[in-house]
Wavefront OBJ file of the C-alpha trace (Angstrom):
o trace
v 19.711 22.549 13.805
v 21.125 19.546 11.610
v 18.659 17.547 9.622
v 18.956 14.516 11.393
v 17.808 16.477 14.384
v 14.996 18.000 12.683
v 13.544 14.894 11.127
v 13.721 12.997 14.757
v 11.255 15.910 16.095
v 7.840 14.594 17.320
v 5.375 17.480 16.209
v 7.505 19.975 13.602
v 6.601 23.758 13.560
v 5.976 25.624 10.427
v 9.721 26.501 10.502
v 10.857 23.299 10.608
v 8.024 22.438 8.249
v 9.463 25.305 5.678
v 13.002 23.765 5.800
v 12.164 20.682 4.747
v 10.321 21.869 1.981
v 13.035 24.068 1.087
v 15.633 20.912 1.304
v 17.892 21.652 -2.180
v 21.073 18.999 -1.291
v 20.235 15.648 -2.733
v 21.932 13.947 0.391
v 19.749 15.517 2.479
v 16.633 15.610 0.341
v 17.504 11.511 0.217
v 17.005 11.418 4.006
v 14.208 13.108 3.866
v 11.915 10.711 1.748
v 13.970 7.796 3.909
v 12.183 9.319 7.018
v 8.987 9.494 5.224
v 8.922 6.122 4.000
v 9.644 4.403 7.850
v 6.987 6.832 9.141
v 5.089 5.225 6.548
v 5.445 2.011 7.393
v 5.121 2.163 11.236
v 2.009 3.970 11.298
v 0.258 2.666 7.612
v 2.212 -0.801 6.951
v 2.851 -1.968 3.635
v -0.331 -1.628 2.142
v -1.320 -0.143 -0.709
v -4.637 0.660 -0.731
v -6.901 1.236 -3.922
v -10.001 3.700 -4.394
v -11.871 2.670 -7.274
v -13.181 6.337 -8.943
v -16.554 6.931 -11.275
v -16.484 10.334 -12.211
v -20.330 10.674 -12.683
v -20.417 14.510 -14.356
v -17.943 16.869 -15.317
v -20.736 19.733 -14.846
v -19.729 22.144 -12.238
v -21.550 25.087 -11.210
v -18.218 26.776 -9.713
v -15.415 29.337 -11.713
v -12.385 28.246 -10.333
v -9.698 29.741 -11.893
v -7.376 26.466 -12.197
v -10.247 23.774 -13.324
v -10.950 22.629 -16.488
v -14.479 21.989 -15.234
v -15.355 25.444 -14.450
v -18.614 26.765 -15.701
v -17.263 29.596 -17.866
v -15.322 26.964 -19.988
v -17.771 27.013 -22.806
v -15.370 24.131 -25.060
v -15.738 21.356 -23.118
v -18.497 18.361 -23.756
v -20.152 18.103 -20.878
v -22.064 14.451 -19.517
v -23.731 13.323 -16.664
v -23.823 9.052 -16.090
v -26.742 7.590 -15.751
v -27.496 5.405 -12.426
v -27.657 2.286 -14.335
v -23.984 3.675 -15.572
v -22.828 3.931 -12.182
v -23.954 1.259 -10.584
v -22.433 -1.172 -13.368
v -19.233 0.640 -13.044
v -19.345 0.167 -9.083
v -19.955 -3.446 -10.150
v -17.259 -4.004 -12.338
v -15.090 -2.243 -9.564
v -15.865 -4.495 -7.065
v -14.916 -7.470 -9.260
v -11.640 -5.892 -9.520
v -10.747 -6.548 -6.126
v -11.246 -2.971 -4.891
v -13.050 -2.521 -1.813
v -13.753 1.301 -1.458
v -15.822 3.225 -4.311
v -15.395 7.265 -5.092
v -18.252 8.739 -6.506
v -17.202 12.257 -7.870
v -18.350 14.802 -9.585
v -18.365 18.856 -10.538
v -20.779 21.116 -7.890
v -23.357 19.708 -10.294
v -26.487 20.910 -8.525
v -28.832 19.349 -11.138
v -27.423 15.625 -9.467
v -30.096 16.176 -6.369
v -29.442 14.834 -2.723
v -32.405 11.891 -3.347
v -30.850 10.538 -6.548
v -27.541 10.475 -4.858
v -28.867 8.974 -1.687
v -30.226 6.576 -3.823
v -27.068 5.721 -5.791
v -25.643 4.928 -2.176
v -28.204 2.743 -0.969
v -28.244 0.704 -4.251
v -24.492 0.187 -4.058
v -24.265 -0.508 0.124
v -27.490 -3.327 -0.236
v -25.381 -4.954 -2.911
v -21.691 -4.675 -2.752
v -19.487 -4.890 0.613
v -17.563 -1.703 -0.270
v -16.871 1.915 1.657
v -18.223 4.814 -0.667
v -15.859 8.183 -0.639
v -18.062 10.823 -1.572
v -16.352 13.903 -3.379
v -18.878 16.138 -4.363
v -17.570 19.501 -3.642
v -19.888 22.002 -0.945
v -23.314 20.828 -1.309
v -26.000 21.597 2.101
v -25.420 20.484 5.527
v -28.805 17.960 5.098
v -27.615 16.717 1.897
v -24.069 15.325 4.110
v -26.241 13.908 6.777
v -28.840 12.210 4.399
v -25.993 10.391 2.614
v -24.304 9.623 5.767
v -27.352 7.985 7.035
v -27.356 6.348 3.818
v -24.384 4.518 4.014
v -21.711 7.045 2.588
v -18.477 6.859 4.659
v -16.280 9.269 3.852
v -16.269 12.453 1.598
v -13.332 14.065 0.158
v -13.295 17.781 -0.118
v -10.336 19.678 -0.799
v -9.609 22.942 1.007
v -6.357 23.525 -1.823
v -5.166 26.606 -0.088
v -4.630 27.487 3.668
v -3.869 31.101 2.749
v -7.472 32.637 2.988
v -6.270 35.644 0.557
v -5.203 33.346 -2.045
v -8.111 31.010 -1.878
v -10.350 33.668 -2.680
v -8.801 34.872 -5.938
v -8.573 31.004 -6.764
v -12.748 30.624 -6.169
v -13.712 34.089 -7.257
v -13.944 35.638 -4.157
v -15.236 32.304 -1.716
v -14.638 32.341 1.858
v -12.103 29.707 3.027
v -13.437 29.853 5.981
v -16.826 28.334 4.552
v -14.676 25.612 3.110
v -13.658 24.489 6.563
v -17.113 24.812 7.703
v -17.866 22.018 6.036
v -15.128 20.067 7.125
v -15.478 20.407 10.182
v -19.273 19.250 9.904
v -18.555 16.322 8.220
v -16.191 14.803 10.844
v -18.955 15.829 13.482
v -21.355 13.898 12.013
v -19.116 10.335 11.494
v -17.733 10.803 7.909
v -14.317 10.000 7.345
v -12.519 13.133 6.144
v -10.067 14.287 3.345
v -9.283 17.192 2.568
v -5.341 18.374 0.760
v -3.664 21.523 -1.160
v -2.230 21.992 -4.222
v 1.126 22.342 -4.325
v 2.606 25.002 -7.375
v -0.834 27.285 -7.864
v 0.220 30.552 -9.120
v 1.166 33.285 -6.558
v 1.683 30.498 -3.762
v 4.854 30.093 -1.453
v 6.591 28.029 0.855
v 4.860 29.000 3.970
v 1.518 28.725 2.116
v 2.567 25.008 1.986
v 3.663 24.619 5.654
v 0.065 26.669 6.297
v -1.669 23.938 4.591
v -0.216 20.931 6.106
v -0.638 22.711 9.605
v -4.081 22.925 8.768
v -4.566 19.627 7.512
v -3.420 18.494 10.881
v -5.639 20.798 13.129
v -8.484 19.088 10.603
v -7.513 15.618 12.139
v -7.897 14.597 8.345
v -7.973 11.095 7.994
v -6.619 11.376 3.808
v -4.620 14.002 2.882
v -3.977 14.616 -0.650
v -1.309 16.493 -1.768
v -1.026 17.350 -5.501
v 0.484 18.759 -8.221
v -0.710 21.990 -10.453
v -1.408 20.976 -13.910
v -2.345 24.064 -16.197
v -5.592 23.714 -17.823
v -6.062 25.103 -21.220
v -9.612 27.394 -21.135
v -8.922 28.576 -17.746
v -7.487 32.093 -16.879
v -4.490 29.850 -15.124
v -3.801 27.907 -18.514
v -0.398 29.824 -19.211
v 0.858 28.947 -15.507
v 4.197 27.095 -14.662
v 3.561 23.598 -13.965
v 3.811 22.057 -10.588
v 7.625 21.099 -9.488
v 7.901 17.479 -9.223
v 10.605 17.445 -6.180
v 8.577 20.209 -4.623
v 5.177 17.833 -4.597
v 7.317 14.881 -3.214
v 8.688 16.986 -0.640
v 5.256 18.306 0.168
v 4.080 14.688 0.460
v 7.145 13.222 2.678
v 6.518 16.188 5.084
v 3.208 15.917 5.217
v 3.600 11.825 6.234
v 6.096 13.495 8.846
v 3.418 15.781 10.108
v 0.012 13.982 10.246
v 1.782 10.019 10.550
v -1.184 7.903 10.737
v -3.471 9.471 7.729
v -3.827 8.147 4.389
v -1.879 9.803 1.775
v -2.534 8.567 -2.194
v 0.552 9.304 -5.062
v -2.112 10.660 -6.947
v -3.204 10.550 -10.800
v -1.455 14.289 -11.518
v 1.840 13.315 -9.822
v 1.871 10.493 -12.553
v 0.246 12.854 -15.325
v 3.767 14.828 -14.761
v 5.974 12.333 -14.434
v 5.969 8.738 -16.069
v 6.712 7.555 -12.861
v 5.125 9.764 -10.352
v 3.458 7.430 -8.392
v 6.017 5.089 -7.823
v 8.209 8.042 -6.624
v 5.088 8.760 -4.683
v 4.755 5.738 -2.758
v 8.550 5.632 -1.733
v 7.958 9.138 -0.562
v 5.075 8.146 2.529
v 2.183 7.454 -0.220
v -0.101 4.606 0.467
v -3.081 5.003 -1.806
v -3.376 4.812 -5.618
v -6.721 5.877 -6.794
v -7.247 4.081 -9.885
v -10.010 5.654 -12.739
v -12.634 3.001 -13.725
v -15.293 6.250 -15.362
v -16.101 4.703 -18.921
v -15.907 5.833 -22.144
v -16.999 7.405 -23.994
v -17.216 10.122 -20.775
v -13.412 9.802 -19.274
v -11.466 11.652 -21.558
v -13.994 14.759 -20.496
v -13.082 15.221 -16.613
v -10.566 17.337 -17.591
v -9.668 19.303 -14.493
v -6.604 18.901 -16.071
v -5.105 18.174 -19.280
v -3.089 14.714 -20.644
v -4.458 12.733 -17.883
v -2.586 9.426 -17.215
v -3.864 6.244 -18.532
v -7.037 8.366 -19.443
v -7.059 5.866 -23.021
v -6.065 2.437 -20.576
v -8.574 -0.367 -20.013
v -9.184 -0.440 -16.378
v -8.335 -4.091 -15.916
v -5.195 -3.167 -17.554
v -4.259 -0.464 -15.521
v -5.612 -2.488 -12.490
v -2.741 -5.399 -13.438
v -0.242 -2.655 -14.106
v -0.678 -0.997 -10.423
v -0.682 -4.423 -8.786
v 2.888 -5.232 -10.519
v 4.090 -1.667 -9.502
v 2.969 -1.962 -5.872
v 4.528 -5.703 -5.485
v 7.978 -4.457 -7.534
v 8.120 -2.212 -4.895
v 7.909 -4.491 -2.186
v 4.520 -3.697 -1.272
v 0.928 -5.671 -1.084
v -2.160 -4.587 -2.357
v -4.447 -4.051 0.596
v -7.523 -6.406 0.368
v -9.788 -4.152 3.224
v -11.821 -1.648 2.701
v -9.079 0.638 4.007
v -10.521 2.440 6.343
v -9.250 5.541 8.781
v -5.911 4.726 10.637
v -7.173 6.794 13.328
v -7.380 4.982 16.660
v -10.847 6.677 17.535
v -11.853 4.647 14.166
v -9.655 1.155 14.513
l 1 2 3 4 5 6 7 8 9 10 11 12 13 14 15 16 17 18 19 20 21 22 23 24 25 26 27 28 29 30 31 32 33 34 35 36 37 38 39 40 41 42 43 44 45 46 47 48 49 50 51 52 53 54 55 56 57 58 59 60 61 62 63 64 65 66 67 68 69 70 71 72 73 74 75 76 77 78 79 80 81 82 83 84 85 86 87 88 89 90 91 92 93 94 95 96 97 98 99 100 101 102 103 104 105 106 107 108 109 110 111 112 113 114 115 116 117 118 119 120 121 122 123 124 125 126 127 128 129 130 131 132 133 134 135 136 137 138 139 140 141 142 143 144 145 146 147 148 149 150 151 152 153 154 155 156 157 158 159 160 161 162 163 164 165 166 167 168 169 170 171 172 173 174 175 176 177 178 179 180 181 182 183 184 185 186 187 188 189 190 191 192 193 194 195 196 197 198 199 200 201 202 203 204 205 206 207 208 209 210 211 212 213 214 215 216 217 218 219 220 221 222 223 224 225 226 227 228 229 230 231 232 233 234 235 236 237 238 239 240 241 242 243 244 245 246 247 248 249 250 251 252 253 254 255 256 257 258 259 260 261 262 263 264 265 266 267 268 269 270 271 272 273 274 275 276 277 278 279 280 281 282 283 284 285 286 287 288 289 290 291 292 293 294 295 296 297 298 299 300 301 302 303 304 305 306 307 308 309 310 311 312 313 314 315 316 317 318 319 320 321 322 323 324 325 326 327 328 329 330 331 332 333 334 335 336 337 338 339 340 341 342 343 344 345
């Protein structure tokens, strides 16, 4: 079947999915991201939407072999904000123009569900924002108590589709569990993302396809596709780095595939390439997830190393998106940005 044929297909199988991830002409690779980007804009417009993100505490509880924030790695200073800290960070945030808040973290288990709920509460009573919780598995009570405290979505990656490789990346986890979860949260009204990561060691082609298959039978609402960046103090430190034209392919496939969901050129894509994101958002991208964590606790959610803009002041960066996003002939989106999904328009 030609290409021009392929890309024109309504719902793509995983072999159709595989050859356009396989794509090696330039031409053709070049018609590719051209589909992407008008799927883009009839489903998603020309906004680009930012996520403001406080990373609260780098503690994790989990081994993960790819994370810099796994427990075992014994060289890293750990911190936890305070609530104060967070809620002047949502502040400052919210005077930047940026309508949805992500409060992540490591599985820290020693952050409990009431402080949490708290943090919510204090944020939704004073500042007309959405709040993206990404907090790794935590109990099915703990997701309904923040729901019911104002939470509206929460981002949890499942990073692999291929239940044998997910495993050996969680030491021996149950992907199944993972989805579990997922599934749970969209039952109960949260907003759902969920994404792979494209370049993990042992990983192929079809593992790719598997994942954005997945991510479709999900009926994620953000799907975040990313690049592998080797951490140092992890048993994956030594690893080949993500391909660049391999992520962008993953992410113009993946706007084929799921059309109406959000999809962000994300902090890593930029981390290996100066300009990753840009490439991102011509690619079917629509978010940019800008970091406003403060110092002195920034440069320590390392879940990978040489983080971009990890040393920028926030309103910098902030200015710097905003002239990237309008260069590109795009607006910055001034809504919350919530779910494209008809169910939620």
């Amino acid at each position: 079947m030609k290409l021009t044929e392929l890309l024109n297909i309504e719902n793509l199988n995983k072999q159709g999915i595989i050859h356009l991830l396989s794509l090696r002409d330039e031409f053709e690779t070049k018609l590719l991201f051209a589909k992407a980007d008008k799927v883009r804009k009839k489903y998603c417009g020309d906004e680009v939407h930012l996520r403001g993100i406080i990373e609260f505490s780098n503690h994790c509880d989990q081994h993960c072999l790819y994370c810099g924030l796994r427990l075992h790695n014994k060289n890293l200073p750990r911190y936890r904000m305070s609530k104060d800290e967070i809620l002047n960070t949502a502040r400052f945030i919210y005077k930047a123009g940026i309508r949805t808040i992500v409060l992540q973290s490591g599985e820290d288990s020693l952050y409990d569900c009431s402080e949490i709920e708290s943090i919510i509460k204090e944020i939704k009573n004073e500042l007309n924002v959405a709040i993206t919780l990404s907090l790794g598995e935590r109990s099915f009570e703990e997701y309904k108590i923040w729901k019911d405290a104002g939470a509206d979505r929460y981002l949890l990656k499942h990073e692999t589709a291929n239940p044998k490789l997910y495993s050996i990346y969680h030491q021996g986890d149950d992907l199944e569990n993972r989805l579990v979860h997922l599934r749970y949260l969209k039952s109960i009204g949260y907003q759902i993302g969920s994404g792979n990561i494209i370049g993990l060691p042992k990983q192929t082609l079809e593992d790719i396809a598997d994942d954005l298959m997945l991510l479709k039978k999900l009926d994620v609402d953000m799907a975040s596709i990313s690049p592998f960046i080797p951490s140092p103090q992890t048993p994956y430190g030594n690893e080949t780095k993500a391909n660049v034209d391999l992520t962008l392919k993953g992410m113009a496939t993946a706007r084929i595939v799921l059309k109406d969901v959000h999809i962000p050129a994300t902090t890593a894509l930029g981390t290996l390439d100066e300009i990753g994101r840009e490439k991102g958002l011509k690619v079917g991208a629509n978010i940019i997830m800008p970091n406003y964590t403060p110092n002195p606790y920034r440069q320590n959610y390392q879940i990978y190393p040489d983080k971009k803009c990890i040393s920028d002041d926030p309103l910098a960066c902030g200015s710097c998106l905003t002239l990237m996003i309008e260069l590109l002939g795009r607006q910055v989106g001034k809504t919350k940005g919530h779910s494209l999904k008809k169910v939620l328009a």
